[in-house]
N, C-alpha and C positions, 0 to 999 in steps of 0.2 A: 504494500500500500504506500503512495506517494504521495508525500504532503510537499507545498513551496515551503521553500527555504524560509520565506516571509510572509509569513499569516495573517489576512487582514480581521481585525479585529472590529464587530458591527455594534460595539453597545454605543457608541457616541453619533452613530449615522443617524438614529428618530429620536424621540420623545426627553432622552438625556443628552440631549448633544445641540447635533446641528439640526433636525429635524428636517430630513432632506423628504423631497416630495417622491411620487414617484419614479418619473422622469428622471432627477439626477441622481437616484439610487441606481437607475437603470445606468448609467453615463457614468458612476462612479466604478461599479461591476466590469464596466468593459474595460476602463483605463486598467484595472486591476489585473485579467484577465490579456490584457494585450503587454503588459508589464510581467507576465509571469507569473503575477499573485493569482494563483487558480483556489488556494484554500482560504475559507469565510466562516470564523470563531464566533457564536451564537453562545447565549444561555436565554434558557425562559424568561425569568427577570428580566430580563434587558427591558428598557425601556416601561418599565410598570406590565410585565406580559405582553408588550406590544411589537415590538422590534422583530420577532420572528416573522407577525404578519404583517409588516410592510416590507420585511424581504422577500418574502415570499412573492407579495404581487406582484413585485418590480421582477422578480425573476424570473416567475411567469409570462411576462410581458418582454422579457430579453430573448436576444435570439441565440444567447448562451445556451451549451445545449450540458445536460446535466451528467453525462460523464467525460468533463471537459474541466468539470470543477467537484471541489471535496468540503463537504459542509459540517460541523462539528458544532455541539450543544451541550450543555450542560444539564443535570436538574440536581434538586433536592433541599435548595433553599428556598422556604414561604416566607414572604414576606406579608405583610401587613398595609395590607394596600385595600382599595376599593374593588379591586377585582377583586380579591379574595376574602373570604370569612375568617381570616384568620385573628387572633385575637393579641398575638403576640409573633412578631420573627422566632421560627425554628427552620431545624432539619429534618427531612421526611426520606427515610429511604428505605420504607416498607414495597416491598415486592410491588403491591397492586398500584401504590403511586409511583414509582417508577415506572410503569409499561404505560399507566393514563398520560405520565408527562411526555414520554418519549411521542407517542400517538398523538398526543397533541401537539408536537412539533413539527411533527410531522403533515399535520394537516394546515397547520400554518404557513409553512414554510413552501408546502406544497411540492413535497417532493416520498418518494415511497420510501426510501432510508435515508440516514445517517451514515455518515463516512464511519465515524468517531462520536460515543457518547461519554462526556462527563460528568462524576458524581461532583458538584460546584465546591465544595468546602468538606471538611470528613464529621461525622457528627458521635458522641458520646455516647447513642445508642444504637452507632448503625451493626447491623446485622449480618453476616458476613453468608451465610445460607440465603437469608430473604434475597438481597442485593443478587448474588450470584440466580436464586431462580429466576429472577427479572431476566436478567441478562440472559443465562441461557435460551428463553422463550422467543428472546428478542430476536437474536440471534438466528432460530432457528427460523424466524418468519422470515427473515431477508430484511428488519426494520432497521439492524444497526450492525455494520461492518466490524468496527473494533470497539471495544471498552478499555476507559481511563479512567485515571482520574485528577483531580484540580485541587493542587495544597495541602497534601498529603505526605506526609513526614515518610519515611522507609520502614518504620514499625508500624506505621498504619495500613500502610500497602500490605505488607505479610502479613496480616489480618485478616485483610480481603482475598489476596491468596489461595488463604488455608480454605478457599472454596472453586476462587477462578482467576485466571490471571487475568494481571494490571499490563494492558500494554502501554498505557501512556503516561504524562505528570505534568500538568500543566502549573505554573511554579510562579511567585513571584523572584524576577532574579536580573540585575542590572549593576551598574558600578557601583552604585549609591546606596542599594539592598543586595547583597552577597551572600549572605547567611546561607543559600542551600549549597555555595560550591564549599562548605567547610563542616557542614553537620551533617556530609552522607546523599543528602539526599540529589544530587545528581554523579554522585558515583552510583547510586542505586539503577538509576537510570542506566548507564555507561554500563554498566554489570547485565544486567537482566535484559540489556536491549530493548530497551522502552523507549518511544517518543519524546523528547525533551521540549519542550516550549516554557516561552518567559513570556507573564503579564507585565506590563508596566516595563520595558526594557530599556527606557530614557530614565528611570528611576524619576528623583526628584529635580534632575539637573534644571530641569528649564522652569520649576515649580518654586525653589526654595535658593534666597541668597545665604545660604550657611558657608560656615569657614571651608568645611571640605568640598564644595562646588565651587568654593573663590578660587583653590587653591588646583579643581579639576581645570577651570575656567583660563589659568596661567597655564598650564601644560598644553591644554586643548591650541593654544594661542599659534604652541610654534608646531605642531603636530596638522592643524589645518593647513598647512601652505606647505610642509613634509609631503601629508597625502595628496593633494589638492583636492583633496574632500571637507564636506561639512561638520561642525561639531556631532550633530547626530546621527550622521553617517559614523564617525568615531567612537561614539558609544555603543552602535551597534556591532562596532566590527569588533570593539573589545568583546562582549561576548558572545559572539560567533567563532573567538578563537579556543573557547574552552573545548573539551575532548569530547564533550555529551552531544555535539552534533546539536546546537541549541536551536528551537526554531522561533523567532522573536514572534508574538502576538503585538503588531503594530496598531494602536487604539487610533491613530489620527484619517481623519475623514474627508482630508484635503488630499489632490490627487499627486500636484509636485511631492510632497513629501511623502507618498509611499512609490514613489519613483526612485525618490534617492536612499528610500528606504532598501528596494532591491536591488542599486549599485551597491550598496556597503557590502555585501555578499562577497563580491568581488576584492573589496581589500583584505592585506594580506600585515598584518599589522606586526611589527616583528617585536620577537618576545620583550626585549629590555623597554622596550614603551609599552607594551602590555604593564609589565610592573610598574613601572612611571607612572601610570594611572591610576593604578593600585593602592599608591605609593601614598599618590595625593588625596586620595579617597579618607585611608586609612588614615592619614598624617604622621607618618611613621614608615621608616623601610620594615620590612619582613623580615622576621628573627632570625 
């Protein structure tokens, strides 16, 4: 199964974002698609339950044809919205709502499967039997090609396991949030041959003036005109060079910038400014 190297990410395309119509959802899809971005990172949440059916329409209205591209979703977080009855945010990953949420993405989205389904967040009373009968059913109807899951430590994965296998992990992981290349959990990956992706892969750099982005923001200075690439082109090619084979989840909704999103693929960033950025990150060289 083949995913782009850069994932485009649809929660900021409706209702949380830019709230693009259908038209330029459709026009966004092609720039994507004509760019090499063929894969489109969905969860039901998105958008208050909305965002799946307005991609949907727009892709039904595309003359993208559907095994051209690779669609992936998440479920298991309720939120506490007006769609739903619920009375408080939790986590649901009893078997029979698993199959209703997939199905209903499925009808939304308006397509017969799932490339890749994700469990969104891991929850304290998930079920590692229920979870796996979901799955197997799914499976065997042709509704969901592979299962993952999303922020999931390596002990929680072999959890799930100890019933079916995790083929994916979708992670938060960027210069500015690193935590999973040092706690296991993308060597888990790198091990077990699991799909790698990172949420949030510009971290906080373009979000927060803190000392360690003042001090990314010095390094990045003479390393843009090294690469003749963009600051976040540099971000992403930092970790593009880790060993997990990482596939960025690019959240931006503007079409230049996931253009140059899939040029950073192409750089080649060599190790000792790998650490330079590291360096600056941490404020501190490496022990």
């Amino acid at each position: 199964m083949k995913y782009s190297r850069i994932i485009a990410g649809t929660m900021t395309w409706g209702k949380w974002g830019k709230q693009l119509s259908t038209a330029e959802m459709i026009a966004l899809m092609n720039h994507c698609v004509e760019n090499k971005i063929t894969t489109f990172d969905h969860a039901d949440i998105y958008g208050d339950y909305t965002n799946e059916e307005d991609f949907g329409k727009a892709f039904s209205k595309s003359s993208i044809k559907r095994e051209d591209v690779q669609l992936i979703s998440k479920c298991g977080i309720q939120f506490n919205v007006k769609e739903r009855s619920n009375r408080v945010k939790h986590y649901d990953y009893n078997a029979s709502y698993i199959i209703s949420s997939v199905e209903r993405s499925l009808k939304m989205l308006q397509t017969d499967y799932l490339d890749l389904l994700l469990l969104h967040r891991p929850s304290p009373l998930m079920d590692a039997s229920e979870i796996a009968e979901a799955i197997d059913k799914l499976k065997i109807e042709g509704k969901i090609k592979q299962f993952g899951v999303s922020n999931f430590s390596p002990s929680q994965i072999q959890l799930i396991e100890k019933e079916i296998q995790v083929e994916a992990n979708q992670v938060e992981f960027s210069l500015s949030s690193n935590k999973v290349m040092n706690d296991g959990t993308l060597d888990d990956c790198v091990t077990f041959d699991r799909l790698a992706m990172s949420w949030s892969p510009l971290g906080s750099y373009f979000r927060e003036d803190s000392k360690a982005n003042l001090r990314i923001k010095t390094v990045l200075a003479d390393l843009t005109k090294k690469y003749g690439a963009t600051e976040d082109q540099l971000l992403l090619a930092w970790i593009l060079k880790h060993p997990s084979t990482i596939h960025p989840v690019v959240g931006t909704a503007t079409p230049q910038r996931l253009k140059l999103a899939m040029d950073a693929v192409e750089i080649d960033m060599e190790l000792q400014d790998w650490f330079i950025l590291l360096e600056a990150n941490e404020g501190h060289e490496v022990a």
